[in-house]
GUDREN-76690 format. One record per residue: residue in one letter; x, y, z of N, C-alpha, C, O in turn. Coordinates in pm, whole numbers, padded with zeros to 5 digits, always signed. Layout:
REM GUDREN-76690
AXYZXYZXYZXYZ
...
//
This chain:
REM GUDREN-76690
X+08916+18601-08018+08959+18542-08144+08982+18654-08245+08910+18753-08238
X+09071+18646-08331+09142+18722-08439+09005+18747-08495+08914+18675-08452
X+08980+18827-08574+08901+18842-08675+08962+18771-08798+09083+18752-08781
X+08930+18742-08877+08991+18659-09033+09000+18822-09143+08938+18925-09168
X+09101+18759-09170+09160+18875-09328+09044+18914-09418+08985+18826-09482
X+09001+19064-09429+08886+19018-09515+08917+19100-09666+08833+19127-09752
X+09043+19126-09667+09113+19144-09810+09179+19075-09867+09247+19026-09777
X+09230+19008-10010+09351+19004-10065+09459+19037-09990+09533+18965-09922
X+09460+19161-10011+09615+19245-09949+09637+19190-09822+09753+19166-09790
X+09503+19157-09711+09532+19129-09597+09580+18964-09564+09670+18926-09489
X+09498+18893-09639+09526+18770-09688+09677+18729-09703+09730+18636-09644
X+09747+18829-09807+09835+18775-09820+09928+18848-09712+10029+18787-09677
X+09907+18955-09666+10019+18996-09553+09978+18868-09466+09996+18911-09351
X+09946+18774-09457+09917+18709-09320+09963+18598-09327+09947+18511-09241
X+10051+18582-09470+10137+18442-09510+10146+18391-09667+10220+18307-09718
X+10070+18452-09708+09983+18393-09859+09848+18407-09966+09756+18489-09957
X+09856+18358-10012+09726+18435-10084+09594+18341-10035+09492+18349-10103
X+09597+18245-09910+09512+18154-09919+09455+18196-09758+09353+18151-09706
X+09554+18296-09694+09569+18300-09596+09590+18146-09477+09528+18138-09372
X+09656+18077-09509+09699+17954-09454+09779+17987-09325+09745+17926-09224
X+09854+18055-09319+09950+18119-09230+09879+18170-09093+09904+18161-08973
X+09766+18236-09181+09648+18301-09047+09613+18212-08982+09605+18212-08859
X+09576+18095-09080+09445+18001-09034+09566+17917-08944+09545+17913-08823
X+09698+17847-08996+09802+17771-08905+09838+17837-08769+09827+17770-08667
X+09870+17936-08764+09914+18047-08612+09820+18079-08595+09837+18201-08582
X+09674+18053-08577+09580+18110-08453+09568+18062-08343+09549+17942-08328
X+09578+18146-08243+09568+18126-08110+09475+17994-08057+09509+17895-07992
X+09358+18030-08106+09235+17971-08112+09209+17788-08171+09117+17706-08161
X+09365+17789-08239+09337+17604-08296+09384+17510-08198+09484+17500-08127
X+09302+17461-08212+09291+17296-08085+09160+17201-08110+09060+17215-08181
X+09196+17121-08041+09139+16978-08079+09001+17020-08023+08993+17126-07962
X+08900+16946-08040+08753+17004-07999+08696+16846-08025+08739+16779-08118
X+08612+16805-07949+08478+16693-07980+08416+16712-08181+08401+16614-08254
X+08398+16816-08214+08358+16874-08329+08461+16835-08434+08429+16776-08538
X+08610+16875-08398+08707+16837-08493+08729+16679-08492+08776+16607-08581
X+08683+16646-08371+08717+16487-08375+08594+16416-08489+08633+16368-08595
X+08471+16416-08458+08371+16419-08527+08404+16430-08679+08371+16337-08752
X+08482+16563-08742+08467+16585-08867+08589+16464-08930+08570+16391-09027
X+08683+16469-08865+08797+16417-08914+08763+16235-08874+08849+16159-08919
X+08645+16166-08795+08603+16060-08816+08519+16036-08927+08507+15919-08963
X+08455+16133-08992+08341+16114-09055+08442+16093-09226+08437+16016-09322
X+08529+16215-09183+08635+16205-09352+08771+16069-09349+08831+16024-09446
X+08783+16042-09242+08909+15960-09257+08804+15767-09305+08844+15680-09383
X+08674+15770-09220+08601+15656-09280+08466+15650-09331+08383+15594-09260
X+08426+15701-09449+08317+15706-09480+08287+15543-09506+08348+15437-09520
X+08157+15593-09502+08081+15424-09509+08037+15417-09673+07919+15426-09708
X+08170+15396-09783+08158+15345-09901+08232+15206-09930+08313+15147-09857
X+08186+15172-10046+08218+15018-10099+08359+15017-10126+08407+15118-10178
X+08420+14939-10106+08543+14896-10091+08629+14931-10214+08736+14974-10171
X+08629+14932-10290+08701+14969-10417+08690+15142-10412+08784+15219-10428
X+08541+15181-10385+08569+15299-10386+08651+15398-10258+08709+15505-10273
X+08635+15338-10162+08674+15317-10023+08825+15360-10033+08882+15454-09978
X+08886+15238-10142+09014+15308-10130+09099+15367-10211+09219+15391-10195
X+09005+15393-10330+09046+15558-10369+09073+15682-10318+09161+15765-10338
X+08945+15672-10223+08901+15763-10147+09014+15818-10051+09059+15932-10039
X+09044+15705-09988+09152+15680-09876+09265+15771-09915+09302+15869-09849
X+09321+15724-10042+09434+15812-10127+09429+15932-10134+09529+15982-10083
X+09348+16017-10180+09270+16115-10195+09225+16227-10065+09214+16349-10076
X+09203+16135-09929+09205+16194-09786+09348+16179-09720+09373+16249-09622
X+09425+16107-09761+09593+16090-09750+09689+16262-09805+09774+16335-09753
X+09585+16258-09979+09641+16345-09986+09645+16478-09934+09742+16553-09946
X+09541+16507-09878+09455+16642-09820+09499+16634-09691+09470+16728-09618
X+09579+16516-09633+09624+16564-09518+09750+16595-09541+09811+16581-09436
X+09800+16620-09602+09954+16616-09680+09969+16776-09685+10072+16840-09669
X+09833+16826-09711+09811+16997-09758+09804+17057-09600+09843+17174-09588
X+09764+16994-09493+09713+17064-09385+09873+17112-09289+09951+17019-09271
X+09904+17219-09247+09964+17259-09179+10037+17183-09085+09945+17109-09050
X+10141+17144-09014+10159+17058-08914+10120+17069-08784+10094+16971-08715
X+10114+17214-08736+10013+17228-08610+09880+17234-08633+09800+17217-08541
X+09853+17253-08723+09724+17140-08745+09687+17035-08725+09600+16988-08650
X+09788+16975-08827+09762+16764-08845+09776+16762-08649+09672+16715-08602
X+09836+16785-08584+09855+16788-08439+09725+16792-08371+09669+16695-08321
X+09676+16928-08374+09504+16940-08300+09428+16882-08353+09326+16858-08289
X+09435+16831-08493+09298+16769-08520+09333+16626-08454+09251+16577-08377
X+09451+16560-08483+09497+16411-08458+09552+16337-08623+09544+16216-08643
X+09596+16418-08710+09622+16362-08826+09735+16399-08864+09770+16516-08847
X+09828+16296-08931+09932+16290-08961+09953+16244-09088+09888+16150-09135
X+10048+16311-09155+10092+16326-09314+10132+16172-09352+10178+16145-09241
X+10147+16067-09416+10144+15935-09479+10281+15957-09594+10302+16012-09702
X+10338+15893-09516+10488+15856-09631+10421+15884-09781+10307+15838-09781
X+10459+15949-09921+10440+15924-10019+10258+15997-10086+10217+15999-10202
X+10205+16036-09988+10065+16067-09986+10035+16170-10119+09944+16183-10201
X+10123+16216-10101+10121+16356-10227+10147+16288-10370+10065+16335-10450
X+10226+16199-10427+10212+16128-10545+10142+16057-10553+10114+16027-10669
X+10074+15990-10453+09987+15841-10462+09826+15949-10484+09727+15891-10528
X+09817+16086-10453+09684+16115-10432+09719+16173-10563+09632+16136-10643
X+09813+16253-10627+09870+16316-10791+09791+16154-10877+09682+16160-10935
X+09841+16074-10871+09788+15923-10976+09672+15919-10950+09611+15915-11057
X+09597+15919-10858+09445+15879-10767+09338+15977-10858+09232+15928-10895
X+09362+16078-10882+09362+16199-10939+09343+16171-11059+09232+16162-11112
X+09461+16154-11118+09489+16124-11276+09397+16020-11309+09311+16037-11396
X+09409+15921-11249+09299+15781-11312+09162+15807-11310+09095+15786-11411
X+09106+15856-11190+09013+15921-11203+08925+15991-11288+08811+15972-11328
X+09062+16127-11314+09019+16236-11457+09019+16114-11562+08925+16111-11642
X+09112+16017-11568+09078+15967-11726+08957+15874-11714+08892+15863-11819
X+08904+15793-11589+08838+15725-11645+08686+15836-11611+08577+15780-11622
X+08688+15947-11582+08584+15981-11559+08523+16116-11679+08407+16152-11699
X+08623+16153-11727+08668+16314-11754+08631+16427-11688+08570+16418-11581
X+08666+16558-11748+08699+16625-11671+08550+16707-11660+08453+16718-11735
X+08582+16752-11542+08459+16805-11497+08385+16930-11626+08424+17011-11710
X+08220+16860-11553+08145+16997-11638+08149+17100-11591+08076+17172-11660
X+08191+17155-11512+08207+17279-11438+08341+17382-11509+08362+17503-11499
X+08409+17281-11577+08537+17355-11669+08458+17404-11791+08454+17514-11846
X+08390+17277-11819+08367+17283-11987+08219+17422-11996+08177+17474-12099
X+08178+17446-11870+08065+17537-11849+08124+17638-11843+08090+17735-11911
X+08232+17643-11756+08282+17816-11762+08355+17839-11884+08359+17956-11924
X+08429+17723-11970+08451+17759-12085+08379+17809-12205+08430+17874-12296
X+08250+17769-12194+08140+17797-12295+08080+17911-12276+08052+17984-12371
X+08048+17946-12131+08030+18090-12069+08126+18202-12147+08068+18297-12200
X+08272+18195-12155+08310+18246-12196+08359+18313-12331+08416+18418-12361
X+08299+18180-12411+08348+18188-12532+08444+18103-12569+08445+18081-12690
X+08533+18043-12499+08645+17984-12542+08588+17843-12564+08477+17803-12531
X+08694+17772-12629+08703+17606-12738+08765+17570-12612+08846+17630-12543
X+08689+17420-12594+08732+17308-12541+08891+17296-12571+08928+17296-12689
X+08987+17287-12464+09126+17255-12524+09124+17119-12583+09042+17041-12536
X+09218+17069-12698+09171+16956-12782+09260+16862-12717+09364+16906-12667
X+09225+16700-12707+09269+16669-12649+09201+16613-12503+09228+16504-12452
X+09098+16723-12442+09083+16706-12332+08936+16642-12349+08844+16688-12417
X+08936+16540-12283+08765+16468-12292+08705+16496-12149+08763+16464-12045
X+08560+16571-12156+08492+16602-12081+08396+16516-12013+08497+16445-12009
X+08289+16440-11948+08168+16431-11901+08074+16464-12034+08042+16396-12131
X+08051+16569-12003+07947+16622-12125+07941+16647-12251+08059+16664-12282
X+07874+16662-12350+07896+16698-12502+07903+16828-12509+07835+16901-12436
X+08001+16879-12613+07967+17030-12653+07847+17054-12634+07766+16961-12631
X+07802+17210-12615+07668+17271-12611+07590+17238-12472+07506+17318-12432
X+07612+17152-12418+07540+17093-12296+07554+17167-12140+07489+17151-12037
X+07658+17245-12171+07701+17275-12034+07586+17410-11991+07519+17388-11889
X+07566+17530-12056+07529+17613-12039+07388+17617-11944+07335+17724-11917
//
């Protein structure tokens, strides 16, 4: 097996900055008991029905991101429309939830103001 990119520079000679390219053309990808396993456990989790099929949208969209000789070895295939329906899934979400404390923490870390406009989870001061 390849060794994996363990630079930037190498990263991106290998397709991209995410190294996706590496990870899509390895010799080494195929279907396994393990991949079957992971991709049963994410395509049906055992949640309540409303949340169930948010969720659904949301694992629609993430297969939308995966490579096509990928979606192949694992057994998953891209869903007509998956990429806008998981973009809205997303959006409703952020509004009815706001946006994560993990923004509003590294923003405070840094010094910088909440962009206005944007409603968080948490109150000013709270994140740190």
């Amino acid at each position: 097996m390849a060794p994996s990119p363990r630079s930037t520079r190498r990263w991106r000679s290998c397709g991209g900055h995410t190294g996706r390219a590496w990870v899509a053309g390895h010799p080494a990808v195929a279907a396994s008991p393990a991949a079957d396993d992971a991709v049963a456990f994410l395509a049906g989790p055992r949640l309540p029905l409303a949340t169930r099929l948010a969720y659904r949208r949301l694992y629609d969209a993430a297969v939308a991101t995966v490579p096509p000789r990928l979606q192949a070895a694992i057994g998953v295939r891209q869903r007509p429309g998956a990429v806008p329906l998981g973009r809205a899934t997303t959006g409703v979400l952020r509004a009815a939830m706001g946006n994560s404390p993990a923004w509003a923490a590294a923003l405070e870390r840094c010094g910088q103001q909440r962009p206005p406009g944007v409603r968080f989870r948490n109150p000013l001061g709270t994140s740190r």
